[in-house]
C-alpha positions as CSV (number, residue, x, y, z in Angstrom):
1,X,0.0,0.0,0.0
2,X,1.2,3.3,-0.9
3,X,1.7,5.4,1.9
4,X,2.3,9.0,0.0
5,X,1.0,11.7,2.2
6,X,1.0,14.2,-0.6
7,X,-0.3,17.1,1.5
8,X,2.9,18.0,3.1
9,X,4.6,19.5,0.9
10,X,2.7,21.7,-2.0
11,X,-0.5,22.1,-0.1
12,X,1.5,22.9,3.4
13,X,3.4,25.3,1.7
14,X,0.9,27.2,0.0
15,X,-0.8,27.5,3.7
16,X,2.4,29.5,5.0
17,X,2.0,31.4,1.8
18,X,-1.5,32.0,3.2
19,X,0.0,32.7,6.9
20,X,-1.4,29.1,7.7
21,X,-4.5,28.2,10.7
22,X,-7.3,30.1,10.9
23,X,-8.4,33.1,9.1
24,X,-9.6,36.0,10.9
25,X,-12.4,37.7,9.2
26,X,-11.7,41.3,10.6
27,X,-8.5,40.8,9.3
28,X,-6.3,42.0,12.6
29,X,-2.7,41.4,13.2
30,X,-1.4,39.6,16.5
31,X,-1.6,42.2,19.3
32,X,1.2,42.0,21.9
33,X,0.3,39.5,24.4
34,X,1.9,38.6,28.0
35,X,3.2,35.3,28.3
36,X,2.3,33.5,31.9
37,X,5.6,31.9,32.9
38,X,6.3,28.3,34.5
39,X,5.2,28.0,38.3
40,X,2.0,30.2,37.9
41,X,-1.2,29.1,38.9
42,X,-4.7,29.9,37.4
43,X,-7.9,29.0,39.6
44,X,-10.9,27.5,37.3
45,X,-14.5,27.7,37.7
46,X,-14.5,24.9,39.5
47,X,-12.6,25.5,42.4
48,X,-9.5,23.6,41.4
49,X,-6.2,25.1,40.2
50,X,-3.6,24.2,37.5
51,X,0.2,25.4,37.7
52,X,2.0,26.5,34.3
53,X,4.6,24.1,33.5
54,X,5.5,25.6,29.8
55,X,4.1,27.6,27.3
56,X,3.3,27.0,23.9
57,X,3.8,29.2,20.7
58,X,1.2,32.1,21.2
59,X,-1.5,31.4,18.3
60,X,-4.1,33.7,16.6
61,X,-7.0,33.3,19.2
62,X,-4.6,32.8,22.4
63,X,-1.7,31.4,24.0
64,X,-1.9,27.7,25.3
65,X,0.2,26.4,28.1
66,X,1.2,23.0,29.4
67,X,-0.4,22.6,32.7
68,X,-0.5,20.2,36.0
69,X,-4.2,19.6,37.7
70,X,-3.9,20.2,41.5
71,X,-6.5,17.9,42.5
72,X,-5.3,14.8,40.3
73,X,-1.6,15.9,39.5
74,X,-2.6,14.5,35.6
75,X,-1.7,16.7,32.8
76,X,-3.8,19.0,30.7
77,X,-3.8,21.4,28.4
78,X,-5.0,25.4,29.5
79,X,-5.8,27.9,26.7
80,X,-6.4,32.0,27.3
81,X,-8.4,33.6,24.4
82,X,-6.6,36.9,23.6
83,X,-8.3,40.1,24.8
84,X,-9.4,41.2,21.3
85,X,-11.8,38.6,21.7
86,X,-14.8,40.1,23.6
87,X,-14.5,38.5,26.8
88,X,-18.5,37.7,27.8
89,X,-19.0,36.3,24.4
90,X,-16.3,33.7,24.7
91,X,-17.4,33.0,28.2
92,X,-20.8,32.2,26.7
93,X,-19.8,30.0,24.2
94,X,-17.3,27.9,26.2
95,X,-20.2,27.9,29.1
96,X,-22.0,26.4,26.3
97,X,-19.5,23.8,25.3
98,X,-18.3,22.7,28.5
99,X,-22.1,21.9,29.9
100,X,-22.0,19.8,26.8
101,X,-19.7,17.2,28.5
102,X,-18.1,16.1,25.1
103,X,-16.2,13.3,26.4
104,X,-18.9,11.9,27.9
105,X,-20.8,11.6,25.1
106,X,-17.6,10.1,22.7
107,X,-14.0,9.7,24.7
108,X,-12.5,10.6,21.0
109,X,-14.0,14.3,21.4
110,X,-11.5,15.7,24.2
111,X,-13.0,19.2,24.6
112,X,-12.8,21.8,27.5
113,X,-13.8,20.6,30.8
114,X,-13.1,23.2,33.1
115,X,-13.8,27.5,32.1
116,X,-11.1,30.1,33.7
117,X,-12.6,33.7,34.2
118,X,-9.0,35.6,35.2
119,X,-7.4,38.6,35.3
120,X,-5.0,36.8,32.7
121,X,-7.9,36.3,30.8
122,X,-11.2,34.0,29.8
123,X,-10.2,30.2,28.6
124,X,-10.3,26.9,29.3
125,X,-8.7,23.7,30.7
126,X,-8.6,20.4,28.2
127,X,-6.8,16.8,29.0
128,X,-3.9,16.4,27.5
129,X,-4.5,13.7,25.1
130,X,-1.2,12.2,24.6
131,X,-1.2,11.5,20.7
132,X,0.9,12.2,17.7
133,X,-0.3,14.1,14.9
134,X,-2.8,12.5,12.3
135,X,0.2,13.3,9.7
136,X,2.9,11.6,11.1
137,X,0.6,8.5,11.7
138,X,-0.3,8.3,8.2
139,X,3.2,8.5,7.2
140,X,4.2,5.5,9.0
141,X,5.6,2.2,7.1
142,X,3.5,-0.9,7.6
143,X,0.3,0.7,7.9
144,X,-2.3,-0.6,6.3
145,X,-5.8,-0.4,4.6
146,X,-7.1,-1.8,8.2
147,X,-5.9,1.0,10.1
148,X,-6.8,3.6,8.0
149,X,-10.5,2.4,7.8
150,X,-11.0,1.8,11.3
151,X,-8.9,5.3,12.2
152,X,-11.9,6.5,9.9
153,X,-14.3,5.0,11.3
154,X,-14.0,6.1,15.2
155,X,-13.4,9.7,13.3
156,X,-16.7,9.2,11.8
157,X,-18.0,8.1,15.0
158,X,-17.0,10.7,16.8
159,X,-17.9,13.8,14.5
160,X,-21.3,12.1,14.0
161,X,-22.1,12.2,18.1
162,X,-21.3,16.1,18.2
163,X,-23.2,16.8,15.3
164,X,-26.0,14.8,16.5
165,X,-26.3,17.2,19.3
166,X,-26.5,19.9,16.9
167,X,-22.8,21.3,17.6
168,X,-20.7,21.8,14.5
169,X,-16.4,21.7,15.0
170,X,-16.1,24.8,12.8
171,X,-12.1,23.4,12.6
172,X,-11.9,19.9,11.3
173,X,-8.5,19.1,10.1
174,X,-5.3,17.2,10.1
175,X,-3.4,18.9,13.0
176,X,-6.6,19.1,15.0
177,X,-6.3,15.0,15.0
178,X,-4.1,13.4,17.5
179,X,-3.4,9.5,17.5
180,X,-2.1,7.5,20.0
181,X,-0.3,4.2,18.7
182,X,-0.1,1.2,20.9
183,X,0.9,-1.6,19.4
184,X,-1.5,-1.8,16.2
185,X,-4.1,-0.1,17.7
186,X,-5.3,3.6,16.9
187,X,-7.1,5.3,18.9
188,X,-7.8,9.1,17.9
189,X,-8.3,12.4,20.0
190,X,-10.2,15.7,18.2
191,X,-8.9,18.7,20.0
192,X,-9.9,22.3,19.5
193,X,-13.1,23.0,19.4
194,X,-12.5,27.0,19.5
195,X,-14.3,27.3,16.4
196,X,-17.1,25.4,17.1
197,X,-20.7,26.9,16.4
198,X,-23.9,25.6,17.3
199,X,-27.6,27.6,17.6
200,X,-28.2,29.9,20.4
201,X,-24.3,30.6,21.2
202,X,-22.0,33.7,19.5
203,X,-20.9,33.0,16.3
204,X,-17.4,32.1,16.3
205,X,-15.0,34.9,16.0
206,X,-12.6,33.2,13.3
207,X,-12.7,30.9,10.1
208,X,-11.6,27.1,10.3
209,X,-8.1,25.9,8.3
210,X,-7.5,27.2,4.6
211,X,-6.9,23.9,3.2
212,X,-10.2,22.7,5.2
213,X,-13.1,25.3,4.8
214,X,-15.8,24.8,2.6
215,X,-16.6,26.6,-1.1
216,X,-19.5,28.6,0.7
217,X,-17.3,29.6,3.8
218,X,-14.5,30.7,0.6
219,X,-16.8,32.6,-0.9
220,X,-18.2,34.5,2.3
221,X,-14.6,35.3,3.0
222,X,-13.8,36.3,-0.5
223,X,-16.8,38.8,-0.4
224,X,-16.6,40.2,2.3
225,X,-19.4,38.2,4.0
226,X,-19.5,36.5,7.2
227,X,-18.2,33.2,7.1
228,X,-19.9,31.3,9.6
229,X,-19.5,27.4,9.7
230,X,-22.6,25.0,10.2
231,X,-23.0,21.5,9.8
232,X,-23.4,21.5,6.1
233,X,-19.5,22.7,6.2
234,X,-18.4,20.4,8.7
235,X,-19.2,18.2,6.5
236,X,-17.1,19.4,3.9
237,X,-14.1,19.3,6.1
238,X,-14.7,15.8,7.0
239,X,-14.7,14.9,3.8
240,X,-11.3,16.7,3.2
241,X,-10.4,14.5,6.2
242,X,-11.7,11.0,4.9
243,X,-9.9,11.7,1.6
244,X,-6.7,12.1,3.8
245,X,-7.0,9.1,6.2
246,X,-8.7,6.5,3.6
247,X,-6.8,7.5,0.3
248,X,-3.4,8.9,1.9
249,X,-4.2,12.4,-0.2
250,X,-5.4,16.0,0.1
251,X,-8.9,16.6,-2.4
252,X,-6.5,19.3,-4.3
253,X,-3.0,17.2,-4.0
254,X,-1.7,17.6,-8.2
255,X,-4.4,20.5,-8.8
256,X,-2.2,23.0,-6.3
257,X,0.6,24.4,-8.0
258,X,-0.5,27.7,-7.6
259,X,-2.8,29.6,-5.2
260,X,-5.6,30.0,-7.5
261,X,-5.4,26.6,-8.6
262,X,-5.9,25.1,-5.5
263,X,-9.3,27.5,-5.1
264,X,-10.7,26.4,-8.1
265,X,-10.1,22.7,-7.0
266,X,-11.8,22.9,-3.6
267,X,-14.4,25.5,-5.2
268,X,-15.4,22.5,-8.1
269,X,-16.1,19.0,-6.5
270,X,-13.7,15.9,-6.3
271,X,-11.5,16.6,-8.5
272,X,-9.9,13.0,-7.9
273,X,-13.5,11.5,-9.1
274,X,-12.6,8.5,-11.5
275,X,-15.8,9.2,-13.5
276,X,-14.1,12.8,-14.2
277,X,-12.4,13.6,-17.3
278,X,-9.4,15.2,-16.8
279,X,-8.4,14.6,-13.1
280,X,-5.1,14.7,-12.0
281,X,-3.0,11.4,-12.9
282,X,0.1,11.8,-10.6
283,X,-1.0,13.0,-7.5
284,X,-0.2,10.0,-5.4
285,X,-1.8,8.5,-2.9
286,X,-4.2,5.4,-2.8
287,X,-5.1,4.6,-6.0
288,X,-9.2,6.1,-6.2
289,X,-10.3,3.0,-8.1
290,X,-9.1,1.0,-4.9
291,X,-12.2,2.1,-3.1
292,X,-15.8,0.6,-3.5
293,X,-18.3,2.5,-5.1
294,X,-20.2,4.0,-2.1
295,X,-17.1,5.8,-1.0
296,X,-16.4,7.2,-4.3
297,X,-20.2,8.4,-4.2
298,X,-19.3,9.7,-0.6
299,X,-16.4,11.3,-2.0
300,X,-18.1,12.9,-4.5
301,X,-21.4,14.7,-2.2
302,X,-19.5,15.3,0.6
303,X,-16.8,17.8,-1.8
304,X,-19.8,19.3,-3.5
305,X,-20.2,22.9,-3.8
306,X,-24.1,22.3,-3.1
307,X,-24.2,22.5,0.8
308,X,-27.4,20.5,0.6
309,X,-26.0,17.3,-1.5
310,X,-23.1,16.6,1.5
311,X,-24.2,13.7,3.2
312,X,-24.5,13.6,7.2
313,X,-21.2,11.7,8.9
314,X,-23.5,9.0,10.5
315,X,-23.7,7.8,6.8
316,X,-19.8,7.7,6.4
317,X,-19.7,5.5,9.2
318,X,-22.0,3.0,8.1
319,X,-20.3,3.3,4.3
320,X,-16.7,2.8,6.4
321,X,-17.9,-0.1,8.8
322,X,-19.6,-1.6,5.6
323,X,-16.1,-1.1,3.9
324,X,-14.4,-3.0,6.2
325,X,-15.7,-6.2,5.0
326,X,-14.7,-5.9,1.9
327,X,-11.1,-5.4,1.9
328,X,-8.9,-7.6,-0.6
329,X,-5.3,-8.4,-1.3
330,X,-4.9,-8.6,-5.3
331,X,-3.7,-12.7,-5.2
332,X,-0.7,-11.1,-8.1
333,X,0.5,-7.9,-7.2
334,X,-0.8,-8.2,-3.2
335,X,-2.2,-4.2,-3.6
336,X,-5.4,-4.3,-1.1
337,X,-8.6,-2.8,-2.7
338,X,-12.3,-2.8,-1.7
339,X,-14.2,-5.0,-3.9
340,X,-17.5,-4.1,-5.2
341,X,-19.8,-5.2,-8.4
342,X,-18.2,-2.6,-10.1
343,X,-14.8,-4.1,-10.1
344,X,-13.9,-6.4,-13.1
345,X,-9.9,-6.7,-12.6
346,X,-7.7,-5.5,-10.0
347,X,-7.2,-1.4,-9.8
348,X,-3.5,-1.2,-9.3
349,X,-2.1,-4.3,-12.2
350,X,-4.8,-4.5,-14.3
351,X,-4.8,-8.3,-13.8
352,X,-9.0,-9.3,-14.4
353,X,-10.7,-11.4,-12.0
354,X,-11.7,-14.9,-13.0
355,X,-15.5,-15.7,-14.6
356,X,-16.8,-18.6,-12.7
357,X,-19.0,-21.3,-14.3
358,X,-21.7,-23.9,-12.0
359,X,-20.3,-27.4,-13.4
360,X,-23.8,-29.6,-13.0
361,X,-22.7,-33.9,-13.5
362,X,-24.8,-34.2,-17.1
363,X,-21.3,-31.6,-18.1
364,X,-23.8,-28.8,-18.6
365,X,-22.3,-24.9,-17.3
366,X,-23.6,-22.2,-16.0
367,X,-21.4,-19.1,-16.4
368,X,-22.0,-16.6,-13.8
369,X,-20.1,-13.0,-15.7
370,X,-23.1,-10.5,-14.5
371,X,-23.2,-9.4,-11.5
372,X,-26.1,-11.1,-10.5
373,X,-27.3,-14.5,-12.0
374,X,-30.4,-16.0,-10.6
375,X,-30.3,-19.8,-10.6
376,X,-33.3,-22.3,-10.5
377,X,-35.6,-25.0,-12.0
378,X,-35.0,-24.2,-15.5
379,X,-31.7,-23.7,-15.7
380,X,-31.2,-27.0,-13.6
381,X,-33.5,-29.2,-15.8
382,X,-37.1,-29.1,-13.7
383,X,-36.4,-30.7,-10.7
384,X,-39.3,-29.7,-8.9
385,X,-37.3,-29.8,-5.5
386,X,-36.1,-26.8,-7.1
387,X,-37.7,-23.5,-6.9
388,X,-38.6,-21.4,-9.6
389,X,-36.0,-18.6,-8.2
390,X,-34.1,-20.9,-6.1
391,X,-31.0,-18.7,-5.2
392,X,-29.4,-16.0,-7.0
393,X,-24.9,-16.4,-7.2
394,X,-23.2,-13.0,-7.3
395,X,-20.1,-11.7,-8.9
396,X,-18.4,-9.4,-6.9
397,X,-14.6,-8.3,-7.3
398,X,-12.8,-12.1,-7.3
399,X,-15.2,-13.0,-5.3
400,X,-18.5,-15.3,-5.8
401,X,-21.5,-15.5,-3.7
402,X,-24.3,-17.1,-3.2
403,X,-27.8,-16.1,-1.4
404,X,-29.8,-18.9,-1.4
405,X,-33.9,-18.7,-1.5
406,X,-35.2,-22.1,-1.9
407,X,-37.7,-24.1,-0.5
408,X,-35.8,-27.0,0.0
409,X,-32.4,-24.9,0.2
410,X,-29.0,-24.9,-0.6
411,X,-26.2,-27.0,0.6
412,X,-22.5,-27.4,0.4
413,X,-20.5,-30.2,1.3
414,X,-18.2,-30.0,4.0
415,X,-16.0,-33.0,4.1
416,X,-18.3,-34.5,6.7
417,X,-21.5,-34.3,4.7
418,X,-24.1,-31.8,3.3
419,X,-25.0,-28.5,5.5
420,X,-27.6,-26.3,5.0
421,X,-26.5,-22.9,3.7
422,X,-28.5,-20.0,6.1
423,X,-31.2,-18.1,4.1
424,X,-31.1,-15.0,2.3
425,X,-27.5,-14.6,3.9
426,X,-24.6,-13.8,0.7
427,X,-22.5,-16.6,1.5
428,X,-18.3,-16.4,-0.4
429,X,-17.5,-19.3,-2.6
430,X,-14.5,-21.2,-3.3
431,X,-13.2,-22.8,-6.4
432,X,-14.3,-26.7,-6.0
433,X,-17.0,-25.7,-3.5
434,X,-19.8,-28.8,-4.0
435,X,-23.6,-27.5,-4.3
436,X,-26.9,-29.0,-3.9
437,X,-30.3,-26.9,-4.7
438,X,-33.0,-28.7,-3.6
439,X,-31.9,-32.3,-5.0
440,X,-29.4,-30.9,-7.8
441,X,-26.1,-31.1,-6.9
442,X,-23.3,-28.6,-8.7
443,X,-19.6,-28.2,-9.1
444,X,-18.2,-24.1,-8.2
445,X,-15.3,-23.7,-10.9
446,X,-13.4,-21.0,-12.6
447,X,-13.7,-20.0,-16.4
């Protein structure tokens, strides 16, 4: 598997030609802000404190520190909104957001828990979630289509649970994604929820990640609008995400090479869309024809410019999960791929996938090359322990199938003797698999 993280470098060095993070509608510059030094100690809402063990690079909404919990001694994380910010607004909104008890409702959510109303100013205390960035994770040798889909699918998990309580990130990206590694486990931590938005609450004051935001948030900012992110834009930026985690690629990587190309790629749809004529050919990555079809579908609604056509994250999670079961290593060139009806030979070598013929003991064949063949009486010469429709075999990728609907049903040997096959349950077949519908008994071979 192919491992290329193209993002890095032209799409990370466009955002520093863009002054990178968040984009501040009103346009201001970094004010001069006091740094709190080691040893100091802020008192939170709650009545504990937390002492300053280190600072962190002052960003553009506030300065974040490494702190120590008085009550527990464990780690966290404390962040001071700068005073530009009006001070009761952000009290409001991170009143809001703390009463929402995010990691209750998901542990991979890890959102303030704590508010701080100071002279040093209004923030928040977060755990420390102790994770590496999503980048360097994806950058890793050995990793594999497994990880990647089930890192995808806790994201999807987890961005589905806030939105299902009506509360939108407003900053879904790659650095706001931390994993920790044990072993062959990943488990993910979203952090950052400064930009969130949600009804009822102040807008938020800033714009999520350049290489993130959504065509309608680009165009607000371009006009001169406000630029407020929602759910439908969330959206968008998870779908920049997925594109990242499942296909090791930015939605603009080979359509960046200059500032105003990259706009017109996130501005137009997926530009990686194998249906589309005239998509880039070198970008890198996973291969797009690797993926089943209801990913590419994803793929292509959730990178929409039309708000409305972006699906909701619950149904990435049950497209991802679904994906999961499909994963399979290419038996000549060992590239893994997600096989679907679609799929006729293997995306990365080119190498087709074999017919497959039902081998009855008069000699008679029945080839199975559609997707779906339905199999009964009259094609197996009128027993009439066979039903009319008595199970239908299915072609999908290498694979063959076979969902059985028969009276009398279908059986397969197994060394020991014949055993019912379960009921409209799709069941994989092997080459030399022995068959019996109803009382006709059939060989499973390939053509």
């Amino acid at each position: 598997m192919r491992r290329q993280h193209d993002l890095r470098d032209p799409l990370h060095a466009l955002a520093r030609r863009r002054r990178g993070g968040r984009h501040d509608p009103a346009g201001a510059r970094l004010e001069e802000v006091t740094v709190l030094g080691a040893g100091t100690v802020i008192t939170c809402a709650s009545g504990e404190s937390v002492t300053i063990e280190r600072a962190f690079t002052p960003g553009g909404q506030g300065c974040a520190y490494a702190v120590r919990r008085s009550r527990t001694g464990a780690p966290a994380v404390l962040k001071l909104f700068h005073d530009r910010f009006d001070r009761v607004e952000t009290q409001r909104r991170l009143e809001y957001l703390i009463a929402q008890r995010l990691g209750k409702v998901c542990p991979v959510l890890v959102g303030p828990r704590d508010l701080v109303v100071s002279p040093a100013g209004v923030g928040y205390v977060a755990d420390l979630f102790p994770g590496e960035p999503l980048e360097e994770v994806l950058a890793r040798p050995g990793l594999t289509i497994f990880h990647t889909l089930t890192l995808a699918v806790a994201l999807a998990h987890a961005v589905d649970s806030l939105h299902s309580r009506g509360v939108s990130h407003g900053d879904l990206h790659g650095s706001n994604v931390l994993v920790a590694v044990t072993g062959d486990t990943l488990q993910p931590g979203i952090i950052d929820f400064d930009n969130f938005a949600a009804s009822g609450v102040p807008a938020p004051p800033m714009v999520g990640q350049i290489l993130y935001i959504a065509p309608e948030l680009r165009a607000a900012l371009r006009d001169g609008r406000p630029a407020i992110p929602d759910l439908r834009s969330d959206r968008f930026a998870f779908g920049v995400l997925m594109h990242e985690v499942v296909l090791l690629l930015h939605p603009a990587g080979g359509a960046d090479a200059t500032p105003e190309m990259f706009e017109q790629a996130m501005m137009n749809g997926w530009v990686h869309d194998p249906a589309r004529a005239g998509r880039p050919k070198s970008a890198g990555g996973v291969p797009r024809e690797a993926i089943n079809a209801d990913l590419q579908r994803l793929f292509r609604l959730s990178l929409s410019p039309n708000p409305d056509e972006r699906p909701s994250v619950g149904t990435w999670k049950v497209a991802l999960l679904a994906a999961l079961k499909t994963v399979h290593l290419c038996d000549s060139c060992s590239m893994p791929f997600l096989v679907d009806p679609s799929k006729t030979a293997c995306p990365a070598c080119g190498i087709g996938f074999p017919d497959w013929l039902l081998r009855l003991r008069d000699g008679r064949a029945i080839p199975i090359r559609q997707a779906a063949v339905h199999v009964g009486r009259a094609l197996l010469g009128g027993s009439p322990k066979v039903s009319s429709s008595h199970a239908v075999f299915r072609k999908i990728g290498p694979d063959l199938l076979v969902e059985s609907f028969g009276r009398n049903g279908t059986w397969r040997m197994n060394g020991h003797g014949w055993v019912r096959l379960p009921d409209r349950s799709p069941i994989v077949l092997a080459e030399g698999d022995q068959l019996r519908l109803g009382d006709v008994a059939v060989s499973v071979v390939s053509g």
